[in-house]
C-alpha positions, -999 to 999 in steps of 0.1 A, spaced: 126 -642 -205 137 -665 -178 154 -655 -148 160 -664 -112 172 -653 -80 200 -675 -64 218 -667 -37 260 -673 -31 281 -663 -5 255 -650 16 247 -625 -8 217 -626 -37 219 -623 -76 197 -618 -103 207 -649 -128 193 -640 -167 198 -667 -191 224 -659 -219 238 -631 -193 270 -629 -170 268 -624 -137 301 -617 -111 302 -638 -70 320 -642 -50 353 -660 -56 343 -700 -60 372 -724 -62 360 -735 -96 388 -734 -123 380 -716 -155 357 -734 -179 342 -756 -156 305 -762 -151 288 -756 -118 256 -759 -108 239 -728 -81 224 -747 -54 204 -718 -32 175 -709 -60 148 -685 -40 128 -671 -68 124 -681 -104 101 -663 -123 91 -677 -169 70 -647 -179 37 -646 -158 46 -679 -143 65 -672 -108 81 -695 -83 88 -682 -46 110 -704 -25 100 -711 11 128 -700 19 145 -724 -13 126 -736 -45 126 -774 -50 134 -788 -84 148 -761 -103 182 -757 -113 203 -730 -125 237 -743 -144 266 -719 -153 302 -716 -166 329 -699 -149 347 -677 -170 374 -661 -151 386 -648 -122 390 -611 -112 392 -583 -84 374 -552 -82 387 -518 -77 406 -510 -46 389 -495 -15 409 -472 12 405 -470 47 420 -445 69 421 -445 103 432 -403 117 435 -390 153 446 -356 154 461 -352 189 472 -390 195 493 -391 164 476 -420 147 474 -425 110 470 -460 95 462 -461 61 451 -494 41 436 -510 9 418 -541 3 405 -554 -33 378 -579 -34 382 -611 -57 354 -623 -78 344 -648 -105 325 -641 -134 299 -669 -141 279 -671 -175 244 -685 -171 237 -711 -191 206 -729 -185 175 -720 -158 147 -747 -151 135 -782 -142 165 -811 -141 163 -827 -179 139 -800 -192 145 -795 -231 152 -764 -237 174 -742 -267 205 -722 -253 202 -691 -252 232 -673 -270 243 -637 -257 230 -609 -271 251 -592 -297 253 -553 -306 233 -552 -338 233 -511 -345 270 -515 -356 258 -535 -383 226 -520 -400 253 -487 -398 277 -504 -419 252 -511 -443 234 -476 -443 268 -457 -454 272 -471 -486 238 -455 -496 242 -424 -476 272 -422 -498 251 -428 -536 228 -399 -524 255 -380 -516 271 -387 -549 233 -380 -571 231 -347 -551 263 -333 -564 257 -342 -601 221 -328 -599 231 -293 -587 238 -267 -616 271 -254 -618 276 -223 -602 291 -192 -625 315 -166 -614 303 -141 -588 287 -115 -603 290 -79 -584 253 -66 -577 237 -40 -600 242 -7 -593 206 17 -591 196 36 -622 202 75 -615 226 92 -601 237 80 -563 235 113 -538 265 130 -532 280 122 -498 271 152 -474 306 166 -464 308 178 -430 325 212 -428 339 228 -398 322 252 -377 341 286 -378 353 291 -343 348 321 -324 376 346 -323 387 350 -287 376 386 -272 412 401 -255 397 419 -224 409 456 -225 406 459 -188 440 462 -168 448 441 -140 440 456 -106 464 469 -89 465 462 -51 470 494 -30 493 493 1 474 494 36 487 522 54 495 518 94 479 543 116 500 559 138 476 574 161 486 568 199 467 542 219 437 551 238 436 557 277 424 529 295 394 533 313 394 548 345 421 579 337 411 609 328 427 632 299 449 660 319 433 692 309 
């Protein structure tokens, strides 16, 4: 594999034959050929080029295909106590460039073509004969019957054990009477002399 590092816009790509890669806008219309003039690294297997700071005599071709923008970025600018809030957007533009051929100016070499999904294919070919085994599989199994209900046991099954009540208690009726609360009588006795006088005689 064959690949390259080329720089546009100020800013560097990795350029794979047979691969897209997406710049910078370039005002190239789409369809058009261009050739990537900044070429600081090109590498062919173990074989591997390093510019100084460009390499000389190589040249990397490629085909714009369109033009796009990229996703929207936000900026928001917030001071709390100044009452500032500016809020904005910007969307880069880019161009999508296919590289088409990597190498020395008149060098014969084949195209590359892109690489295509292949497992979608070999899929579409395996169901059909997932679907014969399926089919073999059905015919090959015996018929299945009724359901049968399961033998019972020779000899007699044992009797469920029935659970019978335990015989309550009687309650005992308590032949003690309620006690009875007796009045407290007041005593009327006189109250005592207080110290210091003595009983007249």
């Amino acid at each position: 594999m064959r690949y390259a590092i080329v720089e546009s816009g100020g800013k560097q790509y990795r350029a794979v034959e047979g691969e897209a890669i997406e710049v910078d806008r370039l005002p190239a219309e789409p369809g058009k050929q261009i050739d990537i003039e900044r070429i600081l690294l090109m590498a062919d297997g173990e074989e591997v080029l390093i510019g100084t700071p460009t390499v000389s005599g190589i040249q990397v071709k490629a085909t714009v295909l369109d033009h796009l923008r990229g996703s929207k970025v936000i900026h928001f600018k917030y001071s709390p106590k100044k009452r500032i809030r500016v809020k904005g957007g910007h969307r880069q533009q880019y161009t999508r460039l296919m590289v088409d051929f990597i190498g020395k100016p008149g060098e014969a070499r084949k195209k590359v073509e892109p690489k295509t999904e292949e497992p979608t294919v070999k899929k579409a070919k395996a169901e059909p004969k997932v679907k014969e085994a399926r089919a073999k599989a059905k015919v090959e199994k015996p018929a299945r019957g009724p359901k049968e209900a399961p033998k019972k046991a020779a000899g007699k099954a044992p009797a469920k054990k029935e659970k019978t009540p335990a015989p309550s208690s009687p309650k005992k009726k308590s032949s003690a009477k309620p006690a009875v609360k007796t009045p407290v009588k007041k005593s009327t006795t006189p109250a005592s002399s207080p110290k210091g006088k003595k009983s007249a005689k």
